[in-house]
C-alpha positions as CSV (number, residue, x, y, z in Angstrom):
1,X,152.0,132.7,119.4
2,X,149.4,134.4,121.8
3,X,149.4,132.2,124.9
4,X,145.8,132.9,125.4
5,X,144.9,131.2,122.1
6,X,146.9,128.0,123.0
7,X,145.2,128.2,126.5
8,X,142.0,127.7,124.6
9,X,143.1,125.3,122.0
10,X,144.5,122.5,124.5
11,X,141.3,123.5,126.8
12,X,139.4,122.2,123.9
13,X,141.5,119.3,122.9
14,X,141.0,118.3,126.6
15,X,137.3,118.8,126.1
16,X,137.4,116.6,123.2
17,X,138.7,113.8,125.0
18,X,136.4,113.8,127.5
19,X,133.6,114.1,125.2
20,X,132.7,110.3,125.8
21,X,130.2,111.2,128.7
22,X,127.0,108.4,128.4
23,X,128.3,106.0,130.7
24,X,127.9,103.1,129.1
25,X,125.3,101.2,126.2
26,X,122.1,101.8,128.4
27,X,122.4,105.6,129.0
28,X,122.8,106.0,125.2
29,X,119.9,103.8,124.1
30,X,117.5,105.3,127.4
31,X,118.6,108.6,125.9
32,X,118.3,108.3,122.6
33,X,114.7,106.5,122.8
34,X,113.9,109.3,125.0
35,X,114.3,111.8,122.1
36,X,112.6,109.5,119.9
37,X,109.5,108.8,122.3
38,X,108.2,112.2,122.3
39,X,105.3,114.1,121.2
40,X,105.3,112.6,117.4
41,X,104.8,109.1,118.9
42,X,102.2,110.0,121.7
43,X,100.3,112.4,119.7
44,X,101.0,112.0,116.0
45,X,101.7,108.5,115.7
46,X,97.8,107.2,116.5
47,X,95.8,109.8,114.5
48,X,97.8,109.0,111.5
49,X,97.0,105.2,112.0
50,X,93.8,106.2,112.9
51,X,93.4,108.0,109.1
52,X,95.6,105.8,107.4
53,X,93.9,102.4,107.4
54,X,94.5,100.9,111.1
55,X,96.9,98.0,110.5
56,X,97.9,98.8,107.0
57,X,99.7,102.2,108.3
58,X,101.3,99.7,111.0
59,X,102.5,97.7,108.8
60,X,103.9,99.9,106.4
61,X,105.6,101.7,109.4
62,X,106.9,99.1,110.7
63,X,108.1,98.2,107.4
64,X,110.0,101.5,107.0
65,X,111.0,101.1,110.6
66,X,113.3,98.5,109.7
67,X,114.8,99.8,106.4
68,X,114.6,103.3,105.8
69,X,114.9,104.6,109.1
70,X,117.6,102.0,110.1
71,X,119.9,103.6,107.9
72,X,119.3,106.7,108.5
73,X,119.9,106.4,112.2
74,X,122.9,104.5,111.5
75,X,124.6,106.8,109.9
76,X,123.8,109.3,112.2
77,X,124.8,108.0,114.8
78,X,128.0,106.7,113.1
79,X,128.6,110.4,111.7
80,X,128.2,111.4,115.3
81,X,130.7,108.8,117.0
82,X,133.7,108.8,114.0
83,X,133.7,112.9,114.2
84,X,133.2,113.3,118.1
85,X,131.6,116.6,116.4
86,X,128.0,118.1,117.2
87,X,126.1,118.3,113.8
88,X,127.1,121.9,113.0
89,X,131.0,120.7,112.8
90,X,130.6,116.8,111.8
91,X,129.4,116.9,108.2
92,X,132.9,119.7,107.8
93,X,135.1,117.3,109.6
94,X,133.9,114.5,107.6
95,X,134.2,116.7,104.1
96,X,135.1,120.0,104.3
97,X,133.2,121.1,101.4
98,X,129.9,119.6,102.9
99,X,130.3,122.2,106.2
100,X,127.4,124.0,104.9
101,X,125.0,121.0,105.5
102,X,125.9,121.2,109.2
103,X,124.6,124.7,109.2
104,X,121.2,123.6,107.7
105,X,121.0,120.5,110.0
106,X,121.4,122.7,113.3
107,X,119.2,125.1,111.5
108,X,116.7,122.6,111.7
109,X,116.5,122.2,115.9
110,X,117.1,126.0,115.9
111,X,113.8,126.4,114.6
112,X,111.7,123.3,116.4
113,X,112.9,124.1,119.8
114,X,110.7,127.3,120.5
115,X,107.5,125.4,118.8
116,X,107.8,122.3,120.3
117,X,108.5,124.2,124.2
118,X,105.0,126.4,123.1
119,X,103.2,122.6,122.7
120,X,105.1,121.5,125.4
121,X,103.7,124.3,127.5
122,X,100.3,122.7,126.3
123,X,100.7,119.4,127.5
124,X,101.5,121.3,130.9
125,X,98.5,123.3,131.3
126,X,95.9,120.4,131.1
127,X,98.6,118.3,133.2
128,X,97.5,121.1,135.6
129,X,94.1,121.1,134.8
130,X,93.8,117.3,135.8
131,X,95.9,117.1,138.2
132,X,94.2,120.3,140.5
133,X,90.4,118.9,139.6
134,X,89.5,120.9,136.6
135,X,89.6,118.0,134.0
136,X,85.4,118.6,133.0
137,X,86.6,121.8,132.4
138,X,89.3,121.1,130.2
139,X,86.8,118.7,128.4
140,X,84.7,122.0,126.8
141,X,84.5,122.5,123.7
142,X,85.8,125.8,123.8
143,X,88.3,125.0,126.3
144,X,91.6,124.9,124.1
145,X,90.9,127.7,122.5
146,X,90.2,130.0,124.7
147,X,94.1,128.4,126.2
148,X,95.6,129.5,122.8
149,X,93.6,133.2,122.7
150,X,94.7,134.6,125.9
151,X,97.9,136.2,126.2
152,X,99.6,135.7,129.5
153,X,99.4,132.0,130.5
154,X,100.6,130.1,127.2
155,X,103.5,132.3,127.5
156,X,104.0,131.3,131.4
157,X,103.3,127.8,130.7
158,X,106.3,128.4,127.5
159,X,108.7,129.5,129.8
160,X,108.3,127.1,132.6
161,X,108.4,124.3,130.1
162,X,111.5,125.7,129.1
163,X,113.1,126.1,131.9
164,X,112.8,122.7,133.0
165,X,114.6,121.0,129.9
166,X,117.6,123.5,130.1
167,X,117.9,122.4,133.7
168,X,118.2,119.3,132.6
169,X,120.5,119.8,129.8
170,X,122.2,122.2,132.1
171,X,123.6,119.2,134.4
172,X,125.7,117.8,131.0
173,X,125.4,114.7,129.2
174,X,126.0,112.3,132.3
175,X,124.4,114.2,135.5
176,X,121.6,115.8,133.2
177,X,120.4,114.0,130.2
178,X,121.3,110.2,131.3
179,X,120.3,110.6,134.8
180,X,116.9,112.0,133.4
181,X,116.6,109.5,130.9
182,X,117.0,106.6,133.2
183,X,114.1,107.6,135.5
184,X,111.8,109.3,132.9
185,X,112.2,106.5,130.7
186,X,110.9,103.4,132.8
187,X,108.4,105.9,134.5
188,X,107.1,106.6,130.9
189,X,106.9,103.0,130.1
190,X,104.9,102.6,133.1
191,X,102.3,104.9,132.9
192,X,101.6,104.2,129.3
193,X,101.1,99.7,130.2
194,X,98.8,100.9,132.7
195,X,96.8,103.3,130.4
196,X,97.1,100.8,127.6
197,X,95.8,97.8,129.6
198,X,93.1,99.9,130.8
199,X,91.7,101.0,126.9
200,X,91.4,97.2,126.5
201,X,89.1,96.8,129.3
202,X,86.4,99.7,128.1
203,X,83.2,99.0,127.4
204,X,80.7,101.8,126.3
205,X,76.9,101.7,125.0
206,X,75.9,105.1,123.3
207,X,72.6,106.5,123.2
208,X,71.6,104.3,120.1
209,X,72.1,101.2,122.3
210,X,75.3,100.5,120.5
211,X,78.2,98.6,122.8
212,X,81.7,99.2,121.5
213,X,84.8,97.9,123.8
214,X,88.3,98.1,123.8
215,X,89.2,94.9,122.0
216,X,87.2,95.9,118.9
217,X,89.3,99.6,119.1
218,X,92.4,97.4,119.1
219,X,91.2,95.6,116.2
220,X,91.2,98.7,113.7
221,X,94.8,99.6,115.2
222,X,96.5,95.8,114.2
223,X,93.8,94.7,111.1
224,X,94.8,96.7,108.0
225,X,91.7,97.7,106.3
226,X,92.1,97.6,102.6
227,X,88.3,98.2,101.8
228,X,87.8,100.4,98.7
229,X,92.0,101.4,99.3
230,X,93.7,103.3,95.9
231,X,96.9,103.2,95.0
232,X,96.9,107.1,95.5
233,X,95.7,105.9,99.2
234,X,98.5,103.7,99.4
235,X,101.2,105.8,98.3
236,X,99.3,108.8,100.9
237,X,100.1,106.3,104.0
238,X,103.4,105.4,102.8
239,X,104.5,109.2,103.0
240,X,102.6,109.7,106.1
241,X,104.5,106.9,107.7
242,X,107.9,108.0,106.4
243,X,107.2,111.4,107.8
244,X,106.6,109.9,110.7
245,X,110.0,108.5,111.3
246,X,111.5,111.5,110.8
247,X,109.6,112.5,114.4
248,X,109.6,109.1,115.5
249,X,113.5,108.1,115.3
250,X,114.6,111.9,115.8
251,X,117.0,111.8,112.3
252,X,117.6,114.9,110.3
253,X,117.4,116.8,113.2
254,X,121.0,116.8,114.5
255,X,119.5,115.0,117.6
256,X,121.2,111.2,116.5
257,X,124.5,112.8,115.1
258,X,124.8,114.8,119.1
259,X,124.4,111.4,121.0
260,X,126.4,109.1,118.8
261,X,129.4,111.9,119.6
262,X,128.6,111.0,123.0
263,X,129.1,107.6,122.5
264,X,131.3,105.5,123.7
265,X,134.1,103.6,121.7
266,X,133.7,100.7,123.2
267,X,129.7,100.6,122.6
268,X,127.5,98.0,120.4
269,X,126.4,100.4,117.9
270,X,124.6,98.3,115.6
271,X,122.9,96.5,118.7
272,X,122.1,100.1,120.3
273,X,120.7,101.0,117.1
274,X,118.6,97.8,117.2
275,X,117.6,98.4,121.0
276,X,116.4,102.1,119.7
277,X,114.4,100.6,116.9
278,X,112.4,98.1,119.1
279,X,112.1,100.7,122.3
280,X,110.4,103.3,119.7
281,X,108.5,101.1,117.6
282,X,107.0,99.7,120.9
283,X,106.2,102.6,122.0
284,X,104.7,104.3,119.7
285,X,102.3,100.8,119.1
286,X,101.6,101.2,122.9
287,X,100.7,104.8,122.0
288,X,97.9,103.7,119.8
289,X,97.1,100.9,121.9
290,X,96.3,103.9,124.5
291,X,95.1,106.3,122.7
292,X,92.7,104.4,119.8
293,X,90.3,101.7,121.6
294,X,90.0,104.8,124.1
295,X,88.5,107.4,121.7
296,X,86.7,104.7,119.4
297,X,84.7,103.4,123.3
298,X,83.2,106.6,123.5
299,X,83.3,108.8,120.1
300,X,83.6,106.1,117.5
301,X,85.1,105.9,114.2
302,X,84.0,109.7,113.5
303,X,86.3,110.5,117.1
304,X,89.4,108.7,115.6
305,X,89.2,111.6,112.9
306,X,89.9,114.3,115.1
307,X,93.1,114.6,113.6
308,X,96.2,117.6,115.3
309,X,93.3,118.0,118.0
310,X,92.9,114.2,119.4
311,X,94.9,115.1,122.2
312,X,93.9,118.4,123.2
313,X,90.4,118.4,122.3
314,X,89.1,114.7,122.0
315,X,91.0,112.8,124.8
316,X,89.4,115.3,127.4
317,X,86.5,115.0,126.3
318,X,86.5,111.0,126.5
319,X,88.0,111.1,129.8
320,X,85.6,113.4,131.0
321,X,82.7,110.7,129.6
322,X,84.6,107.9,132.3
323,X,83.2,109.8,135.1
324,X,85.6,110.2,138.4
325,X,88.0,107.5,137.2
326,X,88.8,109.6,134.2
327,X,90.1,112.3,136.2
328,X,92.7,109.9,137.6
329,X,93.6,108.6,134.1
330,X,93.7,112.0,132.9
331,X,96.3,113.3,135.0
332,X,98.3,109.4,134.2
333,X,97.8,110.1,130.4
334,X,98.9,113.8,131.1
335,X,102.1,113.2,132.6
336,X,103.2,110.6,130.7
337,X,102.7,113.1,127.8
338,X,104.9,115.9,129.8
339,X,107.5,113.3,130.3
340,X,107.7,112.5,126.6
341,X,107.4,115.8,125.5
342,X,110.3,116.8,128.3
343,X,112.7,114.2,126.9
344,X,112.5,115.0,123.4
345,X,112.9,118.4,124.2
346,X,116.3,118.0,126.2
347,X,117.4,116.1,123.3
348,X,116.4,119.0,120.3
349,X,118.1,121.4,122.8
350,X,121.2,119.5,123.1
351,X,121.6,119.4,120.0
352,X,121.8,123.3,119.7
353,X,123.9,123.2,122.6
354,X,126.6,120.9,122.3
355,X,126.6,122.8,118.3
356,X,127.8,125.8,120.1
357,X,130.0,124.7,122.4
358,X,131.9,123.2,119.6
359,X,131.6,126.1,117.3
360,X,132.5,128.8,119.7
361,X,134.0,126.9,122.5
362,X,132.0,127.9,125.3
363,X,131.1,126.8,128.4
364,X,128.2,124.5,128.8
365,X,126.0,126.9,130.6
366,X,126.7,129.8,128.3
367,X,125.8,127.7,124.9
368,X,122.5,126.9,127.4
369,X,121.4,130.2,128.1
370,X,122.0,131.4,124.9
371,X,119.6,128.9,122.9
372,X,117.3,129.0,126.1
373,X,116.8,132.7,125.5
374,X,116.7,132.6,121.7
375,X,113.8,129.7,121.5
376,X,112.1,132.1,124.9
377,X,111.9,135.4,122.3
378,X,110.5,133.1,119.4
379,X,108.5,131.0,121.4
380,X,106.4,134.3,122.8
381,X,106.3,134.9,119.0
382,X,105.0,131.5,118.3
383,X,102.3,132.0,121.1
384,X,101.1,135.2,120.0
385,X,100.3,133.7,116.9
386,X,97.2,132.8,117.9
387,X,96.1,136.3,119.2
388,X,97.9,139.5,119.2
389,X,99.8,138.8,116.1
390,X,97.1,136.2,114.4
391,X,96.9,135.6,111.2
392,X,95.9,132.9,108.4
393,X,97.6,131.9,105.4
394,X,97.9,128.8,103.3
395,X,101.3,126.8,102.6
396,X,102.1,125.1,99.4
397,X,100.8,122.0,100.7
398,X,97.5,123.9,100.8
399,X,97.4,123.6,104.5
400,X,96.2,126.4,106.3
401,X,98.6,128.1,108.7
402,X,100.1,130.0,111.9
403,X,103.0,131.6,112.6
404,X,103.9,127.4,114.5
405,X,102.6,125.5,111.4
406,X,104.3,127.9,109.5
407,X,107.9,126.9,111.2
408,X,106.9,123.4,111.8
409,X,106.0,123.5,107.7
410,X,109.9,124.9,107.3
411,X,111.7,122.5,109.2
412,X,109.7,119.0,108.7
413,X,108.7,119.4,105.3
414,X,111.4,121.3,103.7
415,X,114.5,121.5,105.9
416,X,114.6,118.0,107.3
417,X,114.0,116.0,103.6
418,X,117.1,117.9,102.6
419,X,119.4,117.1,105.3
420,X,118.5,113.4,105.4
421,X,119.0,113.8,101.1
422,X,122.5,115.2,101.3
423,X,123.4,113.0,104.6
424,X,122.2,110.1,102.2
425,X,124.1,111.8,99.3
426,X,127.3,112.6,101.6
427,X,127.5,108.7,103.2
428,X,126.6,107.1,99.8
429,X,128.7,108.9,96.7
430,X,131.2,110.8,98.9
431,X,133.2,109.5,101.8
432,X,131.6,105.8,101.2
433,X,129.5,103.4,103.0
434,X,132.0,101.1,103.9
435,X,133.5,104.5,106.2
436,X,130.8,104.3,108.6
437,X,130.7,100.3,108.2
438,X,134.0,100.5,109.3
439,X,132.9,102.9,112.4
440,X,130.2,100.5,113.1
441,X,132.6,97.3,113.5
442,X,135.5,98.9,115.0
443,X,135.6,96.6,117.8
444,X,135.1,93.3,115.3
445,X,131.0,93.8,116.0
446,X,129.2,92.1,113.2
447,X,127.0,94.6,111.5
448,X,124.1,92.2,110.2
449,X,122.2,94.4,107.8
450,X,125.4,96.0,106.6
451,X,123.8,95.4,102.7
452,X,120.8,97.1,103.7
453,X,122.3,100.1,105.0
454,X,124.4,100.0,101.5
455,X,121.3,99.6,99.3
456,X,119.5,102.1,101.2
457,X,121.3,105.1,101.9
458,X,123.2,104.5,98.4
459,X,119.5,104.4,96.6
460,X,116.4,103.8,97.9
461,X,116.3,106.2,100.5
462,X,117.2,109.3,98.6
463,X,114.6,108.7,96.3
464,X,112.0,108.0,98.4
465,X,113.1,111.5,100.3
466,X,113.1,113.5,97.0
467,X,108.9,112.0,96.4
468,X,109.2,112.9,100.3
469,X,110.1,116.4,99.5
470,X,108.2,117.0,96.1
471,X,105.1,115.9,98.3
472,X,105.2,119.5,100.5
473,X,104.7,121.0,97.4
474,X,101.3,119.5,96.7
475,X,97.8,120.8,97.9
């Protein structure tokens, strides 16, 4: 026997042991909601409310919150802690003939990671713009664009993005992704009560003596309005807010099925999964608490529409409209945004990371590198997209795209439906529910919506995924 390969192997099986590395139930949860508070709650989270009906997409979300994407991030999670595997090994060790799903599901962060760093890079350059006294600037119309058209300083504002999460996931699961969590987390929460609060207390009259206030931009996020509502319109906002979760709760990504292997035995599960539930569902209303009384004060109901761009395009302008105050709220707003957009970033990262170090069994600061420089090369890619290398083409959902919508459009629309399908597939027909039930209440925990999680990952939720799927097919 070559006594270099034993070397490795009991390296490994130490590794293994030790794997167990989030302190305790509140570094798992603070993590774990810090994936899931990201740029899909900040950003995407109150435009779709905004187009979907107000309360109505609430509720339906809210709805789904609780059913579909409960199971979902259960068994994640519980795929994550039984296997002690990241997601490119646990679906094998689970089944061996399902190994191939791990490949797609770490596929799927693979090809996020250099996107979401290029919008990430973004959310940095008009933190920058606020924060050094050029927010009217950053309020032109022309502004963003001519951001996205130059060369050099997306690209800079890419890599420095970037090199701050792999710091972070550099310092492990413990000393980097915990200790980050635990300050960026409540600091998040912070900043967005105080913007929130704020919205409420707007009051605006436009130039045809009309008054709008905050409270009445509240009103269209919590009243569903059903006027002159379809059942075509219906099932559109149920699909919209099932999408959402997928950005939302972080599941088909890999993310869930990474921290749950970081998860200690001795941890709640069901009650961390419950704590995750109410931290990102409260968020992301808090988000549209922000974010819609704001832009209806000074733009209307016509503002709300502004779709991808509300952030980028319509926030700046709105804050520019609040005179020197909205510099200051600008650069809050800002860095909340950077913080969110950080966290979910360490987390898609980590779960390429940790993929390779179990794979190959390397070092945590070679697996780091390696995905660092990887999502570097097709991040510059991504950002010359919208210059050197434009170009325009429409996807099969008739959407018109980018080289970034056209890798966002592969990984949330086709990749991540599948992976959630055969994960529901996998948990349901092949090893069993009652196998990650069993996970669940290892330590005699009672598992309260255990016949949920049954009738939804053994039915409903793989046929509201295929609809989910078939959908990204339809202009």
């Amino acid at each position: 026997m070559d006594p270099a390969k034993t070397l490795r192997g009991e390296c490994f099986i130490m590794e293994e042991k030790k794997r167990n590395s989030f302190t305790g139930s509140l570094g798992f949860v603070l993590a774990a909601a810090g994936s899931a508070v990201g740029l899909g709650n900040i950003w995407r989270f109150p435009y779709l409310a905004a187009r979907d009906g107000g309360g109505l997409f609430l509720v339906v979300y809210l709805v789904l919150v609780l059913t579909f994407g409960f199971a979902l991030l259960t068994a994640e999670v519980a795929i994550g802690r039984k296997t002690k595997q990241s997601p490119l090994t646990a679906y094998g060790k689970l089944a061996s003939k399902w190994k191939p799903l791990g490949y797609i599901a770490c596929l799927v962060p693979v090809i996020i990671m250099p996107y979401y760093c290029v919008i990430g890079g973004w959310v940095l350059k008009y933190f920058l713009a606020f924060i050094t006294g050029s927010g009217a600037a950053a309020a032109e119309g022309d502004y963003f664009t001519g951001f996205l058209s130059g060369v050099q300083e997306p690209i800079v504002m890419l890599a420095v993005f970037l090199g701050l999460t792999m710091i972070v996931v550099l310092g492990g699961v413990d000393k980097g992704i915990e200790k980050f969590s635990k300050f960026a987390m409540p600091a998040l929460v912070v900043l967005i009560l105080i913007i929130s609060i704020y919205s409420l207390t707007l009051s605006y009259t436009d130039e045809n003596g009309v008054t709008r206030t905050g409270l009445q931009g509240l009103k269209i996020l919590v009243v569903p309005d059903l006027t002159g509502l379809t059942v075509k319109q219906f099932f559109s906002t149920v699909m919209d807010a099932m999408g959402q979760l997928f950005y939302s709760l972080s599941v088909a990504m890999g993310i869930m099925i990474a921290y749950g292997s970081y998860m200690r035995d001795d941890t709640n599960l069901s009650r961390s999964i419950g704590h995750i539930e109410i931290f990102d569902t409260g968020i992301a209303f808090l988000a549209g608490v922000m974010i819609i009384p704001t832009v209806f004060v000074f733009m209307g109901r016509d503002g709300m529409q502004a779709g991808p761009g509300l952030m980028f395009v319509a926030l700046p302008n709105v804050f520019l409209h609040m005179g020197k105050v909205g510099t200051v709220i600008g650069c809050l707003f800002f860095a909340l945004v950077l913080f969110a957009a950080i966290t979910s970033a360490v987390s898609i990262l980590e779960a390429v990371v940790s993929s390779i170090m179990d794979q190959f069994h390397i070092s945590r600061g070679k697996a780091v590198l390696l995905e660092g420089l990887c999502a570097l090369v097709i991040g510059i890619i991504v950002c010359l997209g919208y210059n050197v290398l434009y170009f325009d083409i429409t996807l099969p959902n008739g959407a018109s795209a980018q080289i970034l919508d056209i890798l966002d459009y592969i990984s949330n629309n086709l990749l991540m439906p599948i992976v959630a399908i055969a994960t529901c597939i996998l948990v349901g027909w092949i090893i069993k529910p009652q196998t990650l039930i069993d996970e669940v209440t290892k330590n005699g925990e009672k598992f309260r919506r255990k016949h949920l999680f049954v009738i939804m990952i053994k039915f409903i939720a793989p046929i509201l995924l295929v609809v989910l799927l078939f959908e990204s097919f339809i202009s």
